[in-house]
PyMOL Python script that loads the backbone (N, CA, C, O; Angstrom):
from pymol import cmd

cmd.read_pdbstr("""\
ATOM      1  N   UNK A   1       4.465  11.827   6.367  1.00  0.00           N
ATOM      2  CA  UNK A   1       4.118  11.574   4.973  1.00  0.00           C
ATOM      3  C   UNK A   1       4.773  10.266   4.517  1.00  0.00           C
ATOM      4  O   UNK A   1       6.002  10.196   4.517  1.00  0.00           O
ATOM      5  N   UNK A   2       3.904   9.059   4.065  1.00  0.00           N
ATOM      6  CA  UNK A   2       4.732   8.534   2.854  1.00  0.00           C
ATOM      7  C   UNK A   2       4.611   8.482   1.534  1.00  0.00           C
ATOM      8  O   UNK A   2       3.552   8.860   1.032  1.00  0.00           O
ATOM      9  N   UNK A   3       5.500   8.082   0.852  1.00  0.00           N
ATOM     10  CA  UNK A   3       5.756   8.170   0.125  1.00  0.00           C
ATOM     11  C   UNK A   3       5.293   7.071  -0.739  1.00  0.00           C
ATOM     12  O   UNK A   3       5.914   6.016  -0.613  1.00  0.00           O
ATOM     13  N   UNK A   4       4.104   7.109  -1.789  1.00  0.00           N
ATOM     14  CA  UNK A   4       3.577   5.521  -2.403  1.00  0.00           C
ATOM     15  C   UNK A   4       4.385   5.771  -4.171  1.00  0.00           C
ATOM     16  O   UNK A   4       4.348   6.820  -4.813  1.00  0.00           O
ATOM     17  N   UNK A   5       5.133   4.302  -4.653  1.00  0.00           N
ATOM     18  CA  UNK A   5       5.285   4.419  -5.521  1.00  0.00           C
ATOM     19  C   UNK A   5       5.023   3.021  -6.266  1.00  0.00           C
ATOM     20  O   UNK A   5       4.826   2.013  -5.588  1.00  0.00           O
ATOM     21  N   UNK A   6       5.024   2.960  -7.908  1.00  0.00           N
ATOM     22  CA  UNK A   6       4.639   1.452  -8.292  1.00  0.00           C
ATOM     23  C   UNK A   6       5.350   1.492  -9.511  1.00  0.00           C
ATOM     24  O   UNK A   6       5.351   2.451 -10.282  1.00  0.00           O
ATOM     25  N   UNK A   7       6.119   0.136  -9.709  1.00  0.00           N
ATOM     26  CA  UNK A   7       6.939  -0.478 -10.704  1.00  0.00           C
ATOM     27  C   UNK A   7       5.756  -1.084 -12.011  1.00  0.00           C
ATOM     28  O   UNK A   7       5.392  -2.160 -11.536  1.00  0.00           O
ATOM     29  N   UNK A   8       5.169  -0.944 -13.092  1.00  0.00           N
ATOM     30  CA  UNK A   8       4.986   0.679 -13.468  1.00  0.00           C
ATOM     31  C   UNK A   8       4.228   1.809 -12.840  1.00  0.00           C
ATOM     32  O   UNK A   8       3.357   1.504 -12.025  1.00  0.00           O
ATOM     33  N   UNK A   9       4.478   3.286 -13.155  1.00  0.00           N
ATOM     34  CA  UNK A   9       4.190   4.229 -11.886  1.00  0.00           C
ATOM     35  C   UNK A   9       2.636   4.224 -12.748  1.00  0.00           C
ATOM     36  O   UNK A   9       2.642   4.015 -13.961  1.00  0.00           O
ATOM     37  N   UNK A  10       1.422   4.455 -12.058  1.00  0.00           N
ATOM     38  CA  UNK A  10       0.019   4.529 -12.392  1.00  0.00           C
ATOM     39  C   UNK A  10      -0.731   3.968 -11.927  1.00  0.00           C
ATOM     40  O   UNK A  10      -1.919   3.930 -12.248  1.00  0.00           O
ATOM     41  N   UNK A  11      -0.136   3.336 -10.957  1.00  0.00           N
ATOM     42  CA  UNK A  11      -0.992   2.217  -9.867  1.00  0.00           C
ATOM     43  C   UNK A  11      -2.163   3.329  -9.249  1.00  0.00           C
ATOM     44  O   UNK A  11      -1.973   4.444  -8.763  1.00  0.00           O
ATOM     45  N   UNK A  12      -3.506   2.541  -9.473  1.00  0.00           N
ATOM     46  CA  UNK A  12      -4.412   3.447  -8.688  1.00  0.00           C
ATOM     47  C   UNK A  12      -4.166   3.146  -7.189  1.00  0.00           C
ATOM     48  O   UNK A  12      -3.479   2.150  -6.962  1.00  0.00           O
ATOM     49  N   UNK A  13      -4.631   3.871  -6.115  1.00  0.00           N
ATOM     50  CA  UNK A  13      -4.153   3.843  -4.782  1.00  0.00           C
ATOM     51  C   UNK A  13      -5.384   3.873  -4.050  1.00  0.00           C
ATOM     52  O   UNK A  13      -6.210   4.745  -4.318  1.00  0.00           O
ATOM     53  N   UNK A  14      -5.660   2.822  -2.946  1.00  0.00           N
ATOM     54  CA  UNK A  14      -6.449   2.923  -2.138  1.00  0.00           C
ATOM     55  C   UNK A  14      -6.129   2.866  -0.689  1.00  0.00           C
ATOM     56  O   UNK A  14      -5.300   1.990  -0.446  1.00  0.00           O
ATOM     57  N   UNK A  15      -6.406   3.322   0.020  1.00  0.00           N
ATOM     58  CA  UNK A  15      -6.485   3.359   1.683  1.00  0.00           C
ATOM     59  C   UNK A  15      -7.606   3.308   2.121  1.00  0.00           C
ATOM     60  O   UNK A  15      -8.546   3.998   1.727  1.00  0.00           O
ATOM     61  N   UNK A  16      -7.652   2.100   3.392  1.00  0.00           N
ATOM     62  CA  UNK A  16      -9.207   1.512   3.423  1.00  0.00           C
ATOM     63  C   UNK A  16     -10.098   1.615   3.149  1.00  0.00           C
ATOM     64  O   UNK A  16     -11.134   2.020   3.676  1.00  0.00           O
ATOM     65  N   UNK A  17      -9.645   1.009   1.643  1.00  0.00           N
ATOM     66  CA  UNK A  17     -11.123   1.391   0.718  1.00  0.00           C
ATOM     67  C   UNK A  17     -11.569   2.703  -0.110  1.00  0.00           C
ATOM     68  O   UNK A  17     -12.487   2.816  -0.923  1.00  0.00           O
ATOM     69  N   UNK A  18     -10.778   3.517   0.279  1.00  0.00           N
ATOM     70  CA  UNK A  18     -10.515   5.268  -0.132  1.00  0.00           C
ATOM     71  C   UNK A  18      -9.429   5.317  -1.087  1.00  0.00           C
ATOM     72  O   UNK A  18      -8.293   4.893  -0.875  1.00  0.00           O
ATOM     73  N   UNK A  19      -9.957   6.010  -2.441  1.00  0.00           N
ATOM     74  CA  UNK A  19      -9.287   6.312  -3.864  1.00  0.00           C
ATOM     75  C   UNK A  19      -8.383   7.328  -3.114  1.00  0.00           C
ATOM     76  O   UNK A  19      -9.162   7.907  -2.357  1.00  0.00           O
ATOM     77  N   UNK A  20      -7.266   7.790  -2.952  1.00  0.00           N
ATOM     78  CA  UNK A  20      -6.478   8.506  -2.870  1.00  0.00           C
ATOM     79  C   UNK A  20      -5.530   8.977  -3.980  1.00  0.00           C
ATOM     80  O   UNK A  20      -4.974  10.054  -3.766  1.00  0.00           O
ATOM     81  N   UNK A  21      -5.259   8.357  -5.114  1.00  0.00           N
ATOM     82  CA  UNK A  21      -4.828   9.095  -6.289  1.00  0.00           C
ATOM     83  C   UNK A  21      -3.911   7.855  -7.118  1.00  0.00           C
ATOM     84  O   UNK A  21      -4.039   6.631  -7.151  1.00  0.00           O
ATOM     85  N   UNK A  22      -3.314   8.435  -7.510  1.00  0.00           N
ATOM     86  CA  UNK A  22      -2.255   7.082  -8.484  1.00  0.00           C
ATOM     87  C   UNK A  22      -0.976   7.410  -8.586  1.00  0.00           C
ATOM     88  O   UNK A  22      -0.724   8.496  -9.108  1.00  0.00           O
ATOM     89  N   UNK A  23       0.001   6.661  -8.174  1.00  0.00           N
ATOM     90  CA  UNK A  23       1.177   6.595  -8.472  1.00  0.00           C
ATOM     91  C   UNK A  23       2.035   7.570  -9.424  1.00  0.00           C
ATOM     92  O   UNK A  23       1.852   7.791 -10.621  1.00  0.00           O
ATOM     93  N   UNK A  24       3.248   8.215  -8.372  1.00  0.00           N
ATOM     94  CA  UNK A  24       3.585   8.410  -7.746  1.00  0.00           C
ATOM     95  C   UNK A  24       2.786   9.245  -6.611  1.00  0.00           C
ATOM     96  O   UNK A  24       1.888   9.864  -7.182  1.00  0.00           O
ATOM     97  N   UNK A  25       2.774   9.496  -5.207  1.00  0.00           N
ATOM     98  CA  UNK A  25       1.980  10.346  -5.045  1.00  0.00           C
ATOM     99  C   UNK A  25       2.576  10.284  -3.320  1.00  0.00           C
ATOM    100  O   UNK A  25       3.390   9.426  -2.978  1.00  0.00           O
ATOM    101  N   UNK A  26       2.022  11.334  -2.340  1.00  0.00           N
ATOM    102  CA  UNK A  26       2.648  11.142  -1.123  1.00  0.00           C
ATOM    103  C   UNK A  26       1.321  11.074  -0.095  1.00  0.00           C
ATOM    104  O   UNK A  26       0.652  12.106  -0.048  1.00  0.00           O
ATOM    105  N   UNK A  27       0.999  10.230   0.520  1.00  0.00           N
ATOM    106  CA  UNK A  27      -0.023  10.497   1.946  1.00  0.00           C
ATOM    107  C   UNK A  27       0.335  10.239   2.761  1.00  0.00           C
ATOM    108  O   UNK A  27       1.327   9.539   2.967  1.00  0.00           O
ATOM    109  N   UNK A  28      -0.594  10.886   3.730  1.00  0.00           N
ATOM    110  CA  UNK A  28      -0.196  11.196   5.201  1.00  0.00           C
ATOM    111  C   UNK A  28      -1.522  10.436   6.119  1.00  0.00           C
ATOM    112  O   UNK A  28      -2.749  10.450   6.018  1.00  0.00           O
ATOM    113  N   UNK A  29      -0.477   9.750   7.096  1.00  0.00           N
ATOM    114  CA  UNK A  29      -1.463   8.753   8.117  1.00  0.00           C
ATOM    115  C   UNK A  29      -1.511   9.044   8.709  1.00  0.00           C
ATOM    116  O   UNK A  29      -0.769  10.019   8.833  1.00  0.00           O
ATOM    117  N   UNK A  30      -2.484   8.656  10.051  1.00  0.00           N
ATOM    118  CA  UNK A  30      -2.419   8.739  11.760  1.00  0.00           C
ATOM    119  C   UNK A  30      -1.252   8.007  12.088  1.00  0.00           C
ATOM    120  O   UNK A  30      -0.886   6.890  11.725  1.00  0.00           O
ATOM    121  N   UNK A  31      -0.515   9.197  13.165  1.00  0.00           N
ATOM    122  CA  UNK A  31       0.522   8.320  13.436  1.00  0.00           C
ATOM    123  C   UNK A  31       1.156   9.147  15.284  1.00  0.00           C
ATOM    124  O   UNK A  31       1.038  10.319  15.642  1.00  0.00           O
ATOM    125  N   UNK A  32       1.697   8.132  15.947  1.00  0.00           N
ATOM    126  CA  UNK A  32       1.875   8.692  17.264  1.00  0.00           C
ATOM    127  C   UNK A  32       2.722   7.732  17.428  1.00  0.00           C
ATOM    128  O   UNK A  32       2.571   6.519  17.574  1.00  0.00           O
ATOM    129  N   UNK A  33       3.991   8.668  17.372  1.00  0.00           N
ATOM    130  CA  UNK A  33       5.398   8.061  17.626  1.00  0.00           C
ATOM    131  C   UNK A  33       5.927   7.565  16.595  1.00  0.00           C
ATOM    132  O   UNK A  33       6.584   6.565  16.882  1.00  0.00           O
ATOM    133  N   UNK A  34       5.938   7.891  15.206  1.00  0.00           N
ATOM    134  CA  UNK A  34       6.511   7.248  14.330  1.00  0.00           C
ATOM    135  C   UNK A  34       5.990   6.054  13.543  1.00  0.00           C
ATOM    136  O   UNK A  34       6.312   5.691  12.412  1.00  0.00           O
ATOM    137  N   UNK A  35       4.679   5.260  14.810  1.00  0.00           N
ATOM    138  CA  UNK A  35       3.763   3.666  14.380  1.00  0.00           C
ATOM    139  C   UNK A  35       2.452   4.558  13.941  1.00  0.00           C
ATOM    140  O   UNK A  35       2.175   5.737  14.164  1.00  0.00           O
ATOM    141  N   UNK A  36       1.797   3.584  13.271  1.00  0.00           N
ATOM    142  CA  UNK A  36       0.352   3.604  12.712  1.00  0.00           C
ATOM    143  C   UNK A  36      -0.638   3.690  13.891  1.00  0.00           C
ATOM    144  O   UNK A  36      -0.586   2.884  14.820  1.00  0.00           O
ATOM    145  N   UNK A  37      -1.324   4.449  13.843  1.00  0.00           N
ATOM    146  CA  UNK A  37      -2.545   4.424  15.000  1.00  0.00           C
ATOM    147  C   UNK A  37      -3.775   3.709  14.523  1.00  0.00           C
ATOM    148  O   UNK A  37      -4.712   3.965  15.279  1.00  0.00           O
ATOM    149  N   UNK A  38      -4.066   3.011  13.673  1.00  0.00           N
ATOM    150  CA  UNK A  38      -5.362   2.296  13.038  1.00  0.00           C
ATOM    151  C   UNK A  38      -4.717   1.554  12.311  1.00  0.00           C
ATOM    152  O   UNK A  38      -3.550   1.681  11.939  1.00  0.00           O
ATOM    153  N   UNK A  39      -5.766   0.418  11.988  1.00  0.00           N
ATOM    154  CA  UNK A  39      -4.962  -0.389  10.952  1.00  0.00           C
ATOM    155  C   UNK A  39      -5.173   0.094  10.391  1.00  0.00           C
ATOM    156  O   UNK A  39      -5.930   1.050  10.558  1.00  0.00           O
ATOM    157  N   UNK A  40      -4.339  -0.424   8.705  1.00  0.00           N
ATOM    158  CA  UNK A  40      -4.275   0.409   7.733  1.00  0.00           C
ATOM    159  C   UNK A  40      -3.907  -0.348   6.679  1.00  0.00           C
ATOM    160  O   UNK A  40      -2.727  -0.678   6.569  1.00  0.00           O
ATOM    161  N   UNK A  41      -5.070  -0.826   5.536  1.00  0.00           N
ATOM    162  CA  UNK A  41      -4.815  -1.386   4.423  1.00  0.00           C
ATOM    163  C   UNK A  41      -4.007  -0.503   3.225  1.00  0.00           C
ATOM    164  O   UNK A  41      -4.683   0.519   3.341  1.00  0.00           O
ATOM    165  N   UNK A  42      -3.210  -0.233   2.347  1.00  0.00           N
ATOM    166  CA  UNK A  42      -3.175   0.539   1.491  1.00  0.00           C
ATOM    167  C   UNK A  42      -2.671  -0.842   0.227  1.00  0.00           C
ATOM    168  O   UNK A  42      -1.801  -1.709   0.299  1.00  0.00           O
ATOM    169  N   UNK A  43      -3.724  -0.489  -0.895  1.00  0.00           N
ATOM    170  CA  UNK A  43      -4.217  -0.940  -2.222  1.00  0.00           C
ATOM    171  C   UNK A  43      -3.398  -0.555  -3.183  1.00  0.00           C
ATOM    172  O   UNK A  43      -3.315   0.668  -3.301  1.00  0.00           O
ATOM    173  N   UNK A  44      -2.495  -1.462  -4.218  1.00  0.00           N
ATOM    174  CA  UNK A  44      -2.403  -0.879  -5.315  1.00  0.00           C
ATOM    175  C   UNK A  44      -3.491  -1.273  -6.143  1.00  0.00           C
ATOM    176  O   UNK A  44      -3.960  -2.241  -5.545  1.00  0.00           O
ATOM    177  N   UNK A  45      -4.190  -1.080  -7.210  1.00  0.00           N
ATOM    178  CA  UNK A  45      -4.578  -1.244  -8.325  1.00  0.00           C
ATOM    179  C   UNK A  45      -4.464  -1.303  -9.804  1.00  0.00           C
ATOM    180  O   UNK A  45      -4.915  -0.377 -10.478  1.00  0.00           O
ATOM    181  N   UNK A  46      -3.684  -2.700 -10.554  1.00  0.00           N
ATOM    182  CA  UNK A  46      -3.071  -2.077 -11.710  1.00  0.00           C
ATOM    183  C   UNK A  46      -4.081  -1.094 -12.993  1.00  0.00           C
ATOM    184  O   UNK A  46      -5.242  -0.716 -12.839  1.00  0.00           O
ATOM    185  N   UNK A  47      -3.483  -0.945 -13.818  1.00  0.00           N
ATOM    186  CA  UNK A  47      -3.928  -0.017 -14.899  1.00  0.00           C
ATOM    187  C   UNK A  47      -3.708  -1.135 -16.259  1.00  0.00           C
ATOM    188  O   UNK A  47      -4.524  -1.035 -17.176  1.00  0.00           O
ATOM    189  N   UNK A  48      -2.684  -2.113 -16.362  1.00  0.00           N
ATOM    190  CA  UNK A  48      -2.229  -2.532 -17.286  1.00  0.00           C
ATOM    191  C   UNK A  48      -2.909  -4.308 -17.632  1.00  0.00           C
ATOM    192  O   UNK A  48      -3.651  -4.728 -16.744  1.00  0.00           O
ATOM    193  N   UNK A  49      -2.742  -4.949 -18.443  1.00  0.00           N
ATOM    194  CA  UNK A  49      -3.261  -5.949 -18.776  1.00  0.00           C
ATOM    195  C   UNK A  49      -1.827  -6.628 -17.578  1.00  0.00           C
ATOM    196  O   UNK A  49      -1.024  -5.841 -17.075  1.00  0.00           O
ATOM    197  N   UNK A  50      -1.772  -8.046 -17.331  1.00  0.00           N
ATOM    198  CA  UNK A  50      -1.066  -8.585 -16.722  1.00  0.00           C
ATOM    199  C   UNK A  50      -0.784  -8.303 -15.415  1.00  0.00           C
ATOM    200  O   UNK A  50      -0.239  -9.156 -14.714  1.00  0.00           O
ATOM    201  N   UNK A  51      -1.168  -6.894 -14.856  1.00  0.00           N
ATOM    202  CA  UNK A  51      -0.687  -6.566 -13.825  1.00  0.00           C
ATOM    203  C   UNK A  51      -1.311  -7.106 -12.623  1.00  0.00           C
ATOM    204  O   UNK A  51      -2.301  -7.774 -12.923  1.00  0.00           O
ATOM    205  N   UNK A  52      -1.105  -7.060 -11.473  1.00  0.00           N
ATOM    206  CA  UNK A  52      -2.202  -7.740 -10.033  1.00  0.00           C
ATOM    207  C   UNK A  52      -2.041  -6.550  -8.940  1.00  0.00           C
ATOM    208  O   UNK A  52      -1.080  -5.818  -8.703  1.00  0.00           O
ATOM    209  N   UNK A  53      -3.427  -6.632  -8.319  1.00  0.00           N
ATOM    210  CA  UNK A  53      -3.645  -6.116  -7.354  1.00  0.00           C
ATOM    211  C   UNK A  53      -2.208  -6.750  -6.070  1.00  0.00           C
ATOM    212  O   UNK A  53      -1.438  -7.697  -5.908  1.00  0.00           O
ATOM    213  N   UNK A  54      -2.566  -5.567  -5.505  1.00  0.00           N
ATOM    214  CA  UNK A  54      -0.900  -5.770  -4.660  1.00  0.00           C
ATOM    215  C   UNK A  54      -1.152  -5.370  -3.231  1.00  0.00           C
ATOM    216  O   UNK A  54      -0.973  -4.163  -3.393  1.00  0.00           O
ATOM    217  N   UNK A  55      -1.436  -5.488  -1.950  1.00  0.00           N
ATOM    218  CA  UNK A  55      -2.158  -5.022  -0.582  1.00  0.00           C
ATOM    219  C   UNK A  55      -0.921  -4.819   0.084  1.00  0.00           C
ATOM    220  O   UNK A  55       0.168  -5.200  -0.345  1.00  0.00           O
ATOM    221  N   UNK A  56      -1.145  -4.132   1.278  1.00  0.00           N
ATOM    222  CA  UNK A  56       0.158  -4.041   1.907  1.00  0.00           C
ATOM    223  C   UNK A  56      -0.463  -3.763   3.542  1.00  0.00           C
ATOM    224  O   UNK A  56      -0.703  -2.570   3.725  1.00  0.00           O
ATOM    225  N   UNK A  57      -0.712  -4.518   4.557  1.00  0.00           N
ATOM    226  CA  UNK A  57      -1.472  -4.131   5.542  1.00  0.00           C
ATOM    227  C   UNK A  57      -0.238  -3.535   7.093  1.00  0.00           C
ATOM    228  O   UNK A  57       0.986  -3.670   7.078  1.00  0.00           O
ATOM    229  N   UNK A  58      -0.657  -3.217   7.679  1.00  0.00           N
ATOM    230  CA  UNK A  58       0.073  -2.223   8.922  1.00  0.00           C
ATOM    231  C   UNK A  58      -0.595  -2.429   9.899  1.00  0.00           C
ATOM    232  O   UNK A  58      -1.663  -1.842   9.722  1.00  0.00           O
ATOM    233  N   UNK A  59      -0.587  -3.061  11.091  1.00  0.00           N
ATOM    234  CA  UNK A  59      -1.270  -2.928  12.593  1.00  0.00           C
ATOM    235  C   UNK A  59      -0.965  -1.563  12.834  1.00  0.00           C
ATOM    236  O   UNK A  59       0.075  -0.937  12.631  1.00  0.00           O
ATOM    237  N   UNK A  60      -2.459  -1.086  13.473  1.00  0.00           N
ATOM    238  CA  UNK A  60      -2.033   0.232  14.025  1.00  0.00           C
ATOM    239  C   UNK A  60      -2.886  -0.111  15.836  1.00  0.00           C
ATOM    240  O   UNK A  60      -2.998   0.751  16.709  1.00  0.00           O
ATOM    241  N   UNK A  61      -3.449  -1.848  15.975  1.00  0.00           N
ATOM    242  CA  UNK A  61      -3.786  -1.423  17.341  1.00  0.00           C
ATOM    243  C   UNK A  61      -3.454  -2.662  17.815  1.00  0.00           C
ATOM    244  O   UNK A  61      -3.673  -2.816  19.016  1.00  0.00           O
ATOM    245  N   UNK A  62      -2.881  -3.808  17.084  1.00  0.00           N
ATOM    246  CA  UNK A  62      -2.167  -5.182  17.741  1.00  0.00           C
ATOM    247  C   UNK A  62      -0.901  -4.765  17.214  1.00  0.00           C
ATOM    248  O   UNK A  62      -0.582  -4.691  16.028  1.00  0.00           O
ATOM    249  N   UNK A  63       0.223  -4.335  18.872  1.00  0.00           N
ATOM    250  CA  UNK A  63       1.658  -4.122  18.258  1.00  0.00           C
ATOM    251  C   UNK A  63       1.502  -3.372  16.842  1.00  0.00           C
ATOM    252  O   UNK A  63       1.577  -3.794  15.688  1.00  0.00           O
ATOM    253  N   UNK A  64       1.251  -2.062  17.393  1.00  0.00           N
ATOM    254  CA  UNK A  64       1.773  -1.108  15.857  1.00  0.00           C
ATOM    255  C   UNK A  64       3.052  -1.240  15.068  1.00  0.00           C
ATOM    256  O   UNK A  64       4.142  -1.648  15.468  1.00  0.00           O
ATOM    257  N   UNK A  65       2.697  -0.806  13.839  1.00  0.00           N
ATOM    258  CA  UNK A  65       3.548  -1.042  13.248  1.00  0.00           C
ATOM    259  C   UNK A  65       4.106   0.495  12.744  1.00  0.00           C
ATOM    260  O   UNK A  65       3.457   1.538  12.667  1.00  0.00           O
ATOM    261  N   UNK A  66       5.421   0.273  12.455  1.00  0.00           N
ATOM    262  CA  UNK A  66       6.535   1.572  12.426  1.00  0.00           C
ATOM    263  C   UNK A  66       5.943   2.526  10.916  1.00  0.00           C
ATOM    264  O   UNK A  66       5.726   1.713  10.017  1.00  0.00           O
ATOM    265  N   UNK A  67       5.737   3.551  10.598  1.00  0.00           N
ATOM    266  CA  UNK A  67       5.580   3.852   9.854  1.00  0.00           C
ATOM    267  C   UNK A  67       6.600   4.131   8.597  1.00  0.00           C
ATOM    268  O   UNK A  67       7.446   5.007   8.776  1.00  0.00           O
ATOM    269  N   UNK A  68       6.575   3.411   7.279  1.00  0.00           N
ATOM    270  CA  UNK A  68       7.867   3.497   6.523  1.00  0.00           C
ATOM    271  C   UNK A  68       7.503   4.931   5.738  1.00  0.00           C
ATOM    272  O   UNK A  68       6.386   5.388   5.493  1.00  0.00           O
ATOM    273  N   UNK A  69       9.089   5.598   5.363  1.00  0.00           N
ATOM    274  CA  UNK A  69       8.731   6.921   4.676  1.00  0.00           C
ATOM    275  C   UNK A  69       8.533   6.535   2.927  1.00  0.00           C
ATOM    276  O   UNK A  69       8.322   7.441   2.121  1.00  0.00           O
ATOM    277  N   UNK A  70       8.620   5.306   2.569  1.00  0.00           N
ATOM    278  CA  UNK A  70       8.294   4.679   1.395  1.00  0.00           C
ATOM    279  C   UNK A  70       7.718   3.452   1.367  1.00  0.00           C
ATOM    280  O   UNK A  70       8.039   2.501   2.080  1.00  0.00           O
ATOM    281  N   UNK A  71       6.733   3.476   0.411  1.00  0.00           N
ATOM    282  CA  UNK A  71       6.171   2.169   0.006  1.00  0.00           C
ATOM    283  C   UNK A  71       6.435   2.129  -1.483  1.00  0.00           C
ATOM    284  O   UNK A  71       6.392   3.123  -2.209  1.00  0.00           O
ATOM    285  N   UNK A  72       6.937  -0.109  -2.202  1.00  0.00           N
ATOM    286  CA  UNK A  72       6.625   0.040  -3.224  1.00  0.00           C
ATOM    287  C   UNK A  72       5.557  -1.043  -3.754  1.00  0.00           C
ATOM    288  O   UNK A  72       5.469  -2.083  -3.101  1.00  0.00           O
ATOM    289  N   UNK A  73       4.713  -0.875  -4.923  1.00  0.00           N
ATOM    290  CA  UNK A  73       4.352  -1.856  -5.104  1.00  0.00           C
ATOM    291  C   UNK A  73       4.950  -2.440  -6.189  1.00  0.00           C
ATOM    292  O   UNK A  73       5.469  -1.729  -7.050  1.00  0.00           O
ATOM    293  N   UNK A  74       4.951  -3.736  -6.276  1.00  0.00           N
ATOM    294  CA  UNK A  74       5.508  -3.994  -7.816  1.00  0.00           C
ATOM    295  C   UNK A  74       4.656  -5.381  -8.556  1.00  0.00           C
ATOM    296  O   UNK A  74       4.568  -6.594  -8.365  1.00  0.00           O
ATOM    297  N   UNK A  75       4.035  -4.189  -9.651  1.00  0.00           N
ATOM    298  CA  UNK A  75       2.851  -4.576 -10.158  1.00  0.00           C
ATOM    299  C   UNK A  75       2.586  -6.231 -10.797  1.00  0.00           C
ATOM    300  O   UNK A  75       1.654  -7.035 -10.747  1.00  0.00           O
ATOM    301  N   UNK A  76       3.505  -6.218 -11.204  1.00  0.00           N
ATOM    302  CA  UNK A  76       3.984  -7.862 -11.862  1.00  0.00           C
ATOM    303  C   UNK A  76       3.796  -9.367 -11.092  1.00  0.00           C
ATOM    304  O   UNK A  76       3.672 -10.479 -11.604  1.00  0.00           O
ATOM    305  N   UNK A  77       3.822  -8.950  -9.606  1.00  0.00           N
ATOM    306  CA  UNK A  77       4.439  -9.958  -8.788  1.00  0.00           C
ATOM    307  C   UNK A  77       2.890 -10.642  -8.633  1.00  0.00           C
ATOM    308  O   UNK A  77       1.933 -10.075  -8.106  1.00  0.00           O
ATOM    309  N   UNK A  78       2.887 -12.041  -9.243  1.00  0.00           N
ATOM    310  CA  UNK A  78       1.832 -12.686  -9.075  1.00  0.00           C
ATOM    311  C   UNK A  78       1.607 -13.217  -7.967  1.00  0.00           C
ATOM    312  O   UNK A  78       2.491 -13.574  -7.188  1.00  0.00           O
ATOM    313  N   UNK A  79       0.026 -13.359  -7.723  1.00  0.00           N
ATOM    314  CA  UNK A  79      -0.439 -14.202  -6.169  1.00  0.00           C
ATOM    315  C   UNK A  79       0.422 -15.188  -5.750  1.00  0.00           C
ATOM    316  O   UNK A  79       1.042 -15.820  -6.604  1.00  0.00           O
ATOM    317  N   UNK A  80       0.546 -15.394  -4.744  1.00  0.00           N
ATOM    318  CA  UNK A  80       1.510 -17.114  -4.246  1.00  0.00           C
ATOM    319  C   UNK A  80      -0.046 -18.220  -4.274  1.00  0.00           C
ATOM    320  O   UNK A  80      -1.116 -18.189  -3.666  1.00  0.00           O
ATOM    321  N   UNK A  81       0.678 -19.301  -5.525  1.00  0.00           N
ATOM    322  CA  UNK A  81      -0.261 -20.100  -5.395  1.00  0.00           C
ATOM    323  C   UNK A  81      -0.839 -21.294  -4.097  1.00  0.00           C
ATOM    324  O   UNK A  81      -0.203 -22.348  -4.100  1.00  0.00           O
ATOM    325  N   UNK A  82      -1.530 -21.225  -3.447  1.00  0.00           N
ATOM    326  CA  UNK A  82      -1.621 -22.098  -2.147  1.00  0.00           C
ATOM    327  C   UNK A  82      -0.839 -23.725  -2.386  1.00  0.00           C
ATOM    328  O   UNK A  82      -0.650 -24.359  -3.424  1.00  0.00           O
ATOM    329  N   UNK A  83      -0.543 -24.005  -1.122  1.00  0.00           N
ATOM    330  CA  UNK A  83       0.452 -24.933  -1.231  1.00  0.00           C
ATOM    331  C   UNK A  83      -0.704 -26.272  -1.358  1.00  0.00           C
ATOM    332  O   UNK A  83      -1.907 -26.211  -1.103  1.00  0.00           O
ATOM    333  N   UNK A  84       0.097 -27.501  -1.844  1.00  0.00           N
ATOM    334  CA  UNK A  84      -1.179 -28.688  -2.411  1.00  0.00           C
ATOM    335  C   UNK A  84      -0.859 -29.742  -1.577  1.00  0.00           C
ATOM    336  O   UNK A  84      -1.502 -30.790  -1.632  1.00  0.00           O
TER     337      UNK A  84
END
""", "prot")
cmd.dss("prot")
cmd.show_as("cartoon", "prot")
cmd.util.cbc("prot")
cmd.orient("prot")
């Protein structure tokens, strides 16, 4: 299981592409050995004026990646503007 949470909590939640619920909330991945078995996008979505979409991606079939028992998002943190 992890654990999804968002700085403010109400973040809608997606996993590839799949509504899974909103902040705070706990899901459960494919997992063999502790790493991700698929990749695995998981989405915040804010609720609030100012807030930004927030992605968080995981290899699950180039060098998997470890599965964390928490994720956060934090809603505020604006895009990085491309370098000029």
């Amino acid at each position: 299981m992890v654990q999804i949470i968002s700085d403010p909590p109400g973040a809608r939640i997606e996993v590839n592409d799949d509504y899974v619920g909103d902040t705070p909330l706990e899901i459960k991945v494919a997992q063999h050995n502790g790493n991700f078995v698929n990749d695995t996008t998981i989405r915040a979505i804010p609720i609030q004026q100012g807030e930004y979409v927030q992605s968080k991606y995981f290899s699950g079939t180039f060098l998997p990646a470890a599965i964390p028992s928490r994720i956060l998002f934090d809603m505020g943190l604006q895009p990085v503007a491309p370098a000029q």
